[in-house]
Backbone as numpy.savetxt, mean C-alpha at the origin, in Angstrom:
# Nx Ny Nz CAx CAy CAz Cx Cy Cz
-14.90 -32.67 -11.93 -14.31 -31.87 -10.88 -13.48 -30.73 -11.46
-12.88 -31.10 -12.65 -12.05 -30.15 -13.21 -12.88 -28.89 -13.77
-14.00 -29.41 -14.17 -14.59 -28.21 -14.63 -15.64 -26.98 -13.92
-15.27 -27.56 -12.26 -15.51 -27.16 -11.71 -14.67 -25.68 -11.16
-13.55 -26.14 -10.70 -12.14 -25.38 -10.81 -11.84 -24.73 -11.83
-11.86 -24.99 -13.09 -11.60 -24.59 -14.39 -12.57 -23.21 -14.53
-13.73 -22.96 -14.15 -14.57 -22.00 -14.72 -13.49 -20.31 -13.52
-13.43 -20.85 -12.24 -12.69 -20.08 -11.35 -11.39 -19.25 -11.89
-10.32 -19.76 -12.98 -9.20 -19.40 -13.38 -9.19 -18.07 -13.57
-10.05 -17.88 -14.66 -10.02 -16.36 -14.89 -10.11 -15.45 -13.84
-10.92 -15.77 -12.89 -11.17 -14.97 -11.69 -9.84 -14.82 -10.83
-9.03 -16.09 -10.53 -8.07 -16.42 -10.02 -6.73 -15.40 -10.51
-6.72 -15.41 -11.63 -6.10 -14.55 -12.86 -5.64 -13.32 -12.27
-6.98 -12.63 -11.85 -7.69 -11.49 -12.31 -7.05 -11.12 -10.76
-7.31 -11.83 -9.49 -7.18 -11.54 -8.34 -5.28 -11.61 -7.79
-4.63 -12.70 -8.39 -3.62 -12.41 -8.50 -2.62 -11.12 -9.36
-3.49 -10.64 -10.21 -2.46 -9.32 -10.80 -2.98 -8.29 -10.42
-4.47 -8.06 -9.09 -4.47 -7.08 -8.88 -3.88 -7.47 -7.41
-3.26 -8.34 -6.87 -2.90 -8.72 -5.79 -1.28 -7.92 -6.09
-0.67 -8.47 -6.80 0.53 -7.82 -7.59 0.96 -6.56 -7.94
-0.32 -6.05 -8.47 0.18 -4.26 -8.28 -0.27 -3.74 -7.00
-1.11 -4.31 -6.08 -1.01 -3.23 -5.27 -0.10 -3.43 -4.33
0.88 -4.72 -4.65 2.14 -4.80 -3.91 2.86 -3.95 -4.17
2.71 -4.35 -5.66 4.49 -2.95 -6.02 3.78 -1.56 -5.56
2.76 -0.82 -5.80 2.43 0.49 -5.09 2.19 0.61 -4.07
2.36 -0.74 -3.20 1.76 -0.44 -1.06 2.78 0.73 -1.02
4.26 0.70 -1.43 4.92 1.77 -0.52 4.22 3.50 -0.74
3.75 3.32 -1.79 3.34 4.67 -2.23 2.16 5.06 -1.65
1.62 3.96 -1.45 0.06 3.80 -0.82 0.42 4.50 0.90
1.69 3.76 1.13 1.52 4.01 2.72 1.93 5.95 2.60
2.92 5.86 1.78 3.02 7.48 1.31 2.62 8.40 1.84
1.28 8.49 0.81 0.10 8.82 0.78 -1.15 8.77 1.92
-0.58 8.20 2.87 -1.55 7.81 4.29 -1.13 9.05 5.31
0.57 9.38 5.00 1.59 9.80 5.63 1.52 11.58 5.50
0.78 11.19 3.77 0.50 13.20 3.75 -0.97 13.52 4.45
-1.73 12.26 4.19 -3.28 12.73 4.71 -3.36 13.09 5.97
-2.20 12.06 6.91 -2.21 12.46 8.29 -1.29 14.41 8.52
-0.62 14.25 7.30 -0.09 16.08 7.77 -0.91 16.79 7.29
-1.90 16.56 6.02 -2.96 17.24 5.84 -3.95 17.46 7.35
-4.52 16.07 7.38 -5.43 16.55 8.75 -4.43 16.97 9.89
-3.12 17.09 10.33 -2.96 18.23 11.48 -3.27 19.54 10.66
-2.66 19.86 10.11 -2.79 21.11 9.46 -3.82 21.97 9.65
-4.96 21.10 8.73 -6.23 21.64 8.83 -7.33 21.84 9.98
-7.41 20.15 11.05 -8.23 20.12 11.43 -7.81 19.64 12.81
-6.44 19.28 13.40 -5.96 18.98 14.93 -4.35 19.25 14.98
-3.74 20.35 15.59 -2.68 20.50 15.62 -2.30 19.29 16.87
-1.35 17.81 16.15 -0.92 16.86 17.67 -0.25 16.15 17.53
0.58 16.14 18.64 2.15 15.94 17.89 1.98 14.50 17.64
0.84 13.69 18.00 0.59 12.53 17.98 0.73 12.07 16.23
-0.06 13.00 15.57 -0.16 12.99 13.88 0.91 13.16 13.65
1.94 14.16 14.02 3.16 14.28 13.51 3.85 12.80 13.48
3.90 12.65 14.97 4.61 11.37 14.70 4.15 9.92 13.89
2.72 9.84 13.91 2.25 8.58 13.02 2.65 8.94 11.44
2.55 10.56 11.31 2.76 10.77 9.31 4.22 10.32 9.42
5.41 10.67 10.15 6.62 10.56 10.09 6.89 8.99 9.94
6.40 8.33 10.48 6.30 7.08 11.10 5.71 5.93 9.42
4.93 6.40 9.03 4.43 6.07 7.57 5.01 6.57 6.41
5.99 8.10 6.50 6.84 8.42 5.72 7.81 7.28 5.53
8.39 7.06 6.66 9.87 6.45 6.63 9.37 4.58 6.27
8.26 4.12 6.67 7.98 3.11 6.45 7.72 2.64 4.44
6.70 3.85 4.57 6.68 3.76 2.72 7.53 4.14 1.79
8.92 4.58 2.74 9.73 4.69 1.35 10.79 3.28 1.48
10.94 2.94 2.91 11.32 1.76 3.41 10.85 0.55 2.28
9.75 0.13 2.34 8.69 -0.77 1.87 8.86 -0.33 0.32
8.65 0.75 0.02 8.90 0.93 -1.71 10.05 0.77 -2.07
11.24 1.12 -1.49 12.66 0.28 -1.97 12.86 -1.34 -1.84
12.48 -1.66 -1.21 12.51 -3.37 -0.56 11.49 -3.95 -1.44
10.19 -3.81 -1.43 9.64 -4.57 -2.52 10.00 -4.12 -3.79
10.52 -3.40 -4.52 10.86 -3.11 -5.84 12.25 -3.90 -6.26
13.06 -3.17 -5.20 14.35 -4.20 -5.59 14.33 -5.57 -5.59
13.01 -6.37 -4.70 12.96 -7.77 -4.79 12.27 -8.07 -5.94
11.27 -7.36 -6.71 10.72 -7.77 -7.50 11.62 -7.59 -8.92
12.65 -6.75 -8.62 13.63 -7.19 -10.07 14.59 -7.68 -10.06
């Protein structure tokens, strides 16, 4: 049975430390969601609807990038 489980580890490994960084970078990630949405008003729908979702993902991903960083040290 063990060596059943046993062959999985590495994989397990592998899925937990990419589980891990993309924790510590979600806030940057959401960031980055936050410029695409002011990119597309810009370019392609002036609405105040985008304004408010980029604003809304601004304040969340810098929210979220202070809070998980400071917990993780």
């Amino acid at each position: 049975m063990c060596k059943i489980f046993c062959n999985f580890a590495p994989a397990i490994e592998r899925t937990r430390l990419f589980m891990e960084t993309l924790l510590k970078n979600l806030g940057i990630i959401i960031l980055l969601l936050g410029v695409v949405c002011l990119v597309i008003y810009k370019f392609a729908c002036p609405s105040n609807a985008l304004l408010i979702v980029s604003i809304a993902l601004e304040i969340a991903g810098i929210i979220s990038y202070i809070v998980i960083n400071r917990r993780r040290d």
